[in-house]
C-alpha positions in Angstrom: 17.2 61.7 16.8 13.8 59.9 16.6 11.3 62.1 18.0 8.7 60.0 17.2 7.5 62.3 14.0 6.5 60.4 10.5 9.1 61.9 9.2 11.5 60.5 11.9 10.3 57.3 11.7 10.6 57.3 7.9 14.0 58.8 8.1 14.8 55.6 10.9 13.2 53.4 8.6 15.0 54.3 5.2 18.2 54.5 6.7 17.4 51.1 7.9 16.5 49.8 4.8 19.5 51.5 2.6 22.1 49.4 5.0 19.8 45.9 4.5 20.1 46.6 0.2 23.3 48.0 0.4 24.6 45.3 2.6 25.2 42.5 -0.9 27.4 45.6 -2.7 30.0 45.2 0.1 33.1 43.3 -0.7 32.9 39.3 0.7 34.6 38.0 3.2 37.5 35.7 2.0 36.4 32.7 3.6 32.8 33.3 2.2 32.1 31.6 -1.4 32.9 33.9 -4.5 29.6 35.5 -5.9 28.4 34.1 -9.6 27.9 37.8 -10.1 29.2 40.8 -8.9 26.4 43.1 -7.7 27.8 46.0 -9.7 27.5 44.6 -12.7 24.0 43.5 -11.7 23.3 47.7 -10.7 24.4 48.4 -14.8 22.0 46.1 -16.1 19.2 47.5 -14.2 20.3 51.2 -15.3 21.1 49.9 -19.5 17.2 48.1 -18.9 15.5 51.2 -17.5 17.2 53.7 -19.8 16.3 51.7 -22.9 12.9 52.0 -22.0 13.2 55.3 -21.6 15.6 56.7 -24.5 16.2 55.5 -28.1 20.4 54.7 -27.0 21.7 54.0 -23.9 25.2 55.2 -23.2 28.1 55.7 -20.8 26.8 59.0 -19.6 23.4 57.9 -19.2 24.3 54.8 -17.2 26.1 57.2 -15.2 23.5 59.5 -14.9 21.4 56.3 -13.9 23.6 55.2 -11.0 25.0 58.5 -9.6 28.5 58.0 -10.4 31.4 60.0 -12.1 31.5 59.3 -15.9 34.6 57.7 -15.4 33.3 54.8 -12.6 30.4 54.6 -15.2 33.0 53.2 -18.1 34.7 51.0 -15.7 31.4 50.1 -14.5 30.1 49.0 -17.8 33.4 47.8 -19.2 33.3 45.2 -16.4 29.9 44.2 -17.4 30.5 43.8 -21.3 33.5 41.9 -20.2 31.1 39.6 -17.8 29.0 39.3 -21.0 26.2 41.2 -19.3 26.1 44.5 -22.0 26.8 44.7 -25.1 28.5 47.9 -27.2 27.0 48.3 -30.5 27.8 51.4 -32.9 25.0 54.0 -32.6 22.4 54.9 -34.9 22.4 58.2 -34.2 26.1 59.6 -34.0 28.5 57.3 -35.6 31.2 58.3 -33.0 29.4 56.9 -29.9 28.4 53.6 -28.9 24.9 52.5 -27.8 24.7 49.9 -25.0 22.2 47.1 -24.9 21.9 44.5 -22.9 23.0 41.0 -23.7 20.6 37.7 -23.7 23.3 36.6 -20.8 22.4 40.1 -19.4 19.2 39.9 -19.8 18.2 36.7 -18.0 20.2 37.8 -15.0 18.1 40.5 -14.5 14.9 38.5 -15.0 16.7 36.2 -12.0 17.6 38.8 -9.7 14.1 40.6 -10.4 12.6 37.5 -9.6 14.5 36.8 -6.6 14.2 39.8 -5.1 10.2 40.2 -5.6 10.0 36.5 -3.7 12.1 38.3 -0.7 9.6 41.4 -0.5 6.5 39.0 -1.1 7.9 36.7 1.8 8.9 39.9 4.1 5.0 40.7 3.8 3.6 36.9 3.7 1.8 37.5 7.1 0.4 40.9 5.8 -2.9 41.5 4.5 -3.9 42.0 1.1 -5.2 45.2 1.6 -2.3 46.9 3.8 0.3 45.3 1.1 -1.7 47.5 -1.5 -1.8 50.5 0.2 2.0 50.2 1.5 3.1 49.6 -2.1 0.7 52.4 -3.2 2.1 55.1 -0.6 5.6 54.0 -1.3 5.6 54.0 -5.0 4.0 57.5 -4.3 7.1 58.5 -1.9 9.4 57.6 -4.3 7.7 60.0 -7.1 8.0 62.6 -4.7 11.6 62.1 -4.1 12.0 62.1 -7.7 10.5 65.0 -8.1 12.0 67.0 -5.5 15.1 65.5 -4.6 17.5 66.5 -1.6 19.2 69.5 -1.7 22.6 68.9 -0.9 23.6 72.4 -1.6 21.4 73.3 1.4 22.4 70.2 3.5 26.2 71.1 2.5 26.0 75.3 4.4 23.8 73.2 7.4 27.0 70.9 7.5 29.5 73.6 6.8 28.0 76.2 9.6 27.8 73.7 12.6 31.2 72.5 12.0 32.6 76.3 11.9 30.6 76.5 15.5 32.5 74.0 17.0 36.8 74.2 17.8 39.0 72.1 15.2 40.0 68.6 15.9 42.7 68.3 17.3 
């Protein structure tokens, strides 16, 4: 499937990439040591952090919003977290029958760690790198990822493409 195209290689690349991140969210092996932190707890504080710089209150939906998730993984999402001590509920400002999330000083020094942590990874990944091609890499990327943003996958469209090349082929059997 790599015909050698940028966006081939870009597609190779992400999909890459997507397995090496996603790769810490996958459950342990028994005989490995128990995390100090489960990484889903670490993927609400990031979304409660970058909401509440965007919007006066952060809440359940939002954080849902944030993550791509059902509203209902959301709660148990951030329930687990305000039970780890990571978020805290707090009665909103705005609408007296919601809650507002925030996150706790526990919370908040985790992400400072992890943030920390994994800008040491990226810096050593590109340690042998010049200064110059780490700029423009971080400047094309941070431009890709706008773009994606903007214009994100239609998975209407990739739904029929799916939906018509299975109807050409016979049923399993």
């Amino acid at each position: 499937m790599n015909d050698g195209t940028p966006g081939a290689l870009i597609d190779v690349a992400l999909f890459r990439l997507r397995r090496i991140w996603s790769r810490p969210l996958r459950a342990r092996r028994a005989a490995e040591p128990q995390r100090p932190v489960h990484m889903s707890n670490v993927m609400v504080v990031h979304a409660v952090h970058k909401l509440s710089l965007d919007v006066p209150e952060v809440t359940v939906g939002a954080v849902a919003e944030q993550l791509d998730v059902d509203p209902s993984t959301a709660s148990r999402l951030v329930n687990d977290a305000i039970g780890a001590g990571f978020v805290e509920r707090e009665e909103s400002a705005v609408d007296a029958r919601r809650a507002r999330l925030v996150l706790s000083e526990r919370g908040l020094r985790v992400l400072e760690a992890v943030v920390r942590h994994r800008r040491a990874y990226l810096d050593d990944l590109m340690s042998d790198w010049e200064e110059s091609d780490r700029e423009v890499f971080a400047r094309l990327l941070a431009r890709f990822a706008e773009a994606a943003v903007a214009r994100p996958a239609n998975l209407t469209g990739l739904d029929r493409v799916i939906t018509a090349v299975l109807a050409e082929m016979p049923a399993p059997r």
